[in-house]
C-alpha positions in Angstrom: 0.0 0.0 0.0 1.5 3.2 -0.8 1.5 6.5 1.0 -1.3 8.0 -0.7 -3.7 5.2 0.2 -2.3 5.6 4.1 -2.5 9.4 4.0 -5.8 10.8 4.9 -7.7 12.9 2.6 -6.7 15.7 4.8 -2.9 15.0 4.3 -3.0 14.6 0.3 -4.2 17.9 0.1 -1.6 19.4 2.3 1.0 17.5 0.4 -0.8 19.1 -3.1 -0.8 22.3 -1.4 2.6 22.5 -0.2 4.3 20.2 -2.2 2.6 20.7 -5.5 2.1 17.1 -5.4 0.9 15.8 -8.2 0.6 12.0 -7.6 -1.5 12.8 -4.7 -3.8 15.0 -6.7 -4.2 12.1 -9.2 -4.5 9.4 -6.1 -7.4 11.7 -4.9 -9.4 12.2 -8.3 -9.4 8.4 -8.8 -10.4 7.4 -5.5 -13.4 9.9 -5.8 -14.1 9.1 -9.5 -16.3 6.6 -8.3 -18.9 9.4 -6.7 -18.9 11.1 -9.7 -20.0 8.6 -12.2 -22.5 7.8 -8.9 -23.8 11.3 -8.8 -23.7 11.5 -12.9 -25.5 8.7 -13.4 -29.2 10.3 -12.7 -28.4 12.9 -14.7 -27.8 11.0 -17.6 -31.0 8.9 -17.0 -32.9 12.3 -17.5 -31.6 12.8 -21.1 -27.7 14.9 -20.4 -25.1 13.7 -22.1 -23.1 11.0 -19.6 -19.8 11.9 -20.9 -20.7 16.0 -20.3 -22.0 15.3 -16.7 -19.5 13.0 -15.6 -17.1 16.3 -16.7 -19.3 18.9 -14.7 -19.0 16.3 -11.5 -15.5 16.2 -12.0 -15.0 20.0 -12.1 -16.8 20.1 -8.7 -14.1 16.9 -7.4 -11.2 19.8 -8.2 -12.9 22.1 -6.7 -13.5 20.8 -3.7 -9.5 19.9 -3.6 -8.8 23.5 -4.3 -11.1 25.3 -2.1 -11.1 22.8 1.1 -10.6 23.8 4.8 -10.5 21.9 7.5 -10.6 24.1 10.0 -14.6 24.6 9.1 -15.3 21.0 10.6 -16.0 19.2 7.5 -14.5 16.0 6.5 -12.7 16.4 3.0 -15.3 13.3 1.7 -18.5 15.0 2.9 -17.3 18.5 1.6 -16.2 16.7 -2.0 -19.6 14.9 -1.9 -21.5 18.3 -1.3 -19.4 20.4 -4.2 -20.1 17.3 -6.8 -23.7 17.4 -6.6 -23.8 21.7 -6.5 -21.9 21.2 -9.2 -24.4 19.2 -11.1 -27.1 21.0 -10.1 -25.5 24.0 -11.6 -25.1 21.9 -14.6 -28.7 20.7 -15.2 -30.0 24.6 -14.2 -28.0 25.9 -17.0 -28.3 23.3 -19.0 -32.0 23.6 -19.0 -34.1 26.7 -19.6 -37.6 25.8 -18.8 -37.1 27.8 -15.3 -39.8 25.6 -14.0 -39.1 22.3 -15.2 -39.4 19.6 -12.2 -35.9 18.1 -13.9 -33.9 21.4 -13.1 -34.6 20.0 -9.8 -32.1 17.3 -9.0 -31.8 18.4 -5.8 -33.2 16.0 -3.1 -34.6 13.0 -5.8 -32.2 12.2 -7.3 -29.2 12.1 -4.3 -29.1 10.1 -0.5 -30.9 11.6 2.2 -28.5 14.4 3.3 -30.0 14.9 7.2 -27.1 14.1 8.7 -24.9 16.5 6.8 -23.8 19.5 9.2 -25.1 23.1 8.3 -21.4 24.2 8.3 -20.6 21.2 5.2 -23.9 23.0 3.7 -22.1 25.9 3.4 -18.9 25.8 3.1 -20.0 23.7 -0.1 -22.1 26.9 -2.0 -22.0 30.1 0.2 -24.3 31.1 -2.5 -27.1 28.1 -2.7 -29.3 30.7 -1.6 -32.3 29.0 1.0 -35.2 29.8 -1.1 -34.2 28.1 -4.1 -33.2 25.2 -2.0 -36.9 25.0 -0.4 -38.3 25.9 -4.0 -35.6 22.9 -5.1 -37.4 20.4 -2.8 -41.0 21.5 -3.2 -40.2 20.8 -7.4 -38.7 17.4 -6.5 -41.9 16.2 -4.3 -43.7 16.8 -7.6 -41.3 14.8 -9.7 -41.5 12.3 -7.2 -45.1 12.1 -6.8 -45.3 12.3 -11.1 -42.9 8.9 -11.4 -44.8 6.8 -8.9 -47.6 7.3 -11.1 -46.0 7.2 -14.4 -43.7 4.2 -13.6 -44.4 0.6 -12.8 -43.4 -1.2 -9.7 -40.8 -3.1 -11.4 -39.8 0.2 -13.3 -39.2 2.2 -9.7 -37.4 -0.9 -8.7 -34.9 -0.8 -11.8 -34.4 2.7 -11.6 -33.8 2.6 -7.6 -30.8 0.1 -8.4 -29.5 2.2 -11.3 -29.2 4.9 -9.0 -27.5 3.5 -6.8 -24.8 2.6 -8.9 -25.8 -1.0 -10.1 -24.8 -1.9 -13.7 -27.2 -3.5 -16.1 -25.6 -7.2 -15.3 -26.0 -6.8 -11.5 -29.8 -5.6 -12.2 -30.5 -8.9 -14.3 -28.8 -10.9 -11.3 -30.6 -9.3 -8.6 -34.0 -9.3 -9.9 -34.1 -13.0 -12.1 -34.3 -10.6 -15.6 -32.2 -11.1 -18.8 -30.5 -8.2 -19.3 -32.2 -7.1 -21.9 -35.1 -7.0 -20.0 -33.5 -4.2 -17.9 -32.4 -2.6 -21.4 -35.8 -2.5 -22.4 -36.9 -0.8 -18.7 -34.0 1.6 -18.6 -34.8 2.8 -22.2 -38.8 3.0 -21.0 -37.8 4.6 -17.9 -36.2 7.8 -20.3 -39.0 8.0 -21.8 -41.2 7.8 -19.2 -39.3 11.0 -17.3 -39.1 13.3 -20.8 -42.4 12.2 -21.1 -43.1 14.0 -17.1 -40.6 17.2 -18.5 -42.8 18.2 -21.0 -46.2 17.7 -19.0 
């Protein structure tokens, strides 16, 4: 095991910092490369191009190296978690002009449950993720949630619970006794389905 892996997050960004180490700041985009494609992966479900997203998440990885302080409280991991997915918000509100489209709306859907994240991670993550459009955020993503129970099947909330979650198309077929193109076919209806709930 090298010294990167027994470093803490917290030490391979004082070594980049100081050191202008390089190897560490590659150790530390791999080892969080991972959460991106995690975090892209609902955005690409909505229609955004994967190879675009995964970009935007990345952008938010190196900022979260550049811009982290550990004097604030936060854990390196919870603060590089919280600047990914402001990151891709940012992406999808840009991205998307229909101001009040539920899919500008990634916000609390389409990510874990984030109760246990301190106020402090909040904001040292986006000073400026101003509380309004947060509330307005989650208020939009009740309605998309409310609108894919209805539009989707059992089976399809299933598949697309496990997508999320990071599951690839084999591990889908394994886990619920499909071929896989039976999960192809879902996915593909699933797309639909939510550009389907966009335009309504």
């Amino acid at each position: 095991m090298g010294v990167y892996e027994t470093n803490t997050d917290e030490e391979n960004i004082r070594l980049i910092r100081e050191e202008n180490d390089n190897a560490a700041f590659e150790y530390l985009i791999k080892k969080y490369m991972g959460i991106v494609k995690k975090e892209s992966r609902a955005l690409y479900i909505i229609g955004a191009e994967n190879e675009d997203i995964i970009q935007e998440g990345m952008i938010g990885l190196i900022k979260a190296i550049r811009s982290f302080d550990g004097s604030k409280g936060a854990s390196f991991s919870t603060f590089a978690n919280l600047c990914i997915k402001r990151q891709l918000i940012t992406a999808v509100k840009l991205s998307n002009r229909k101001k009040h489209s539920p899919l500008n709306y990634y916000v609390s859907f389409y990510t874990e449950n984030d109760d246990d994240v301190a106020l402090v991670d909040e904001l040292q993550a986006d000073q400026a993720f101003e509380p309004e459009n947060q509330m307005l955020g989650q208020l939009e993503s009740q309605k998309l949630a409310e609108a894919i129970d209805k539009k989707l099947s059992k089976f399809e909330r299933q598949v697309l619970e496990g997508y999320l979650a990071g599951k690839s198309y084999d591990e889908l077929a394994e886990a619920f006794g499909k071929p896989y193109k039976s999960i192809d076919n879902a996915i593909q209806r699933i797309r639909k389905k939510l550009r389907d709930i966009e335009q309504d």
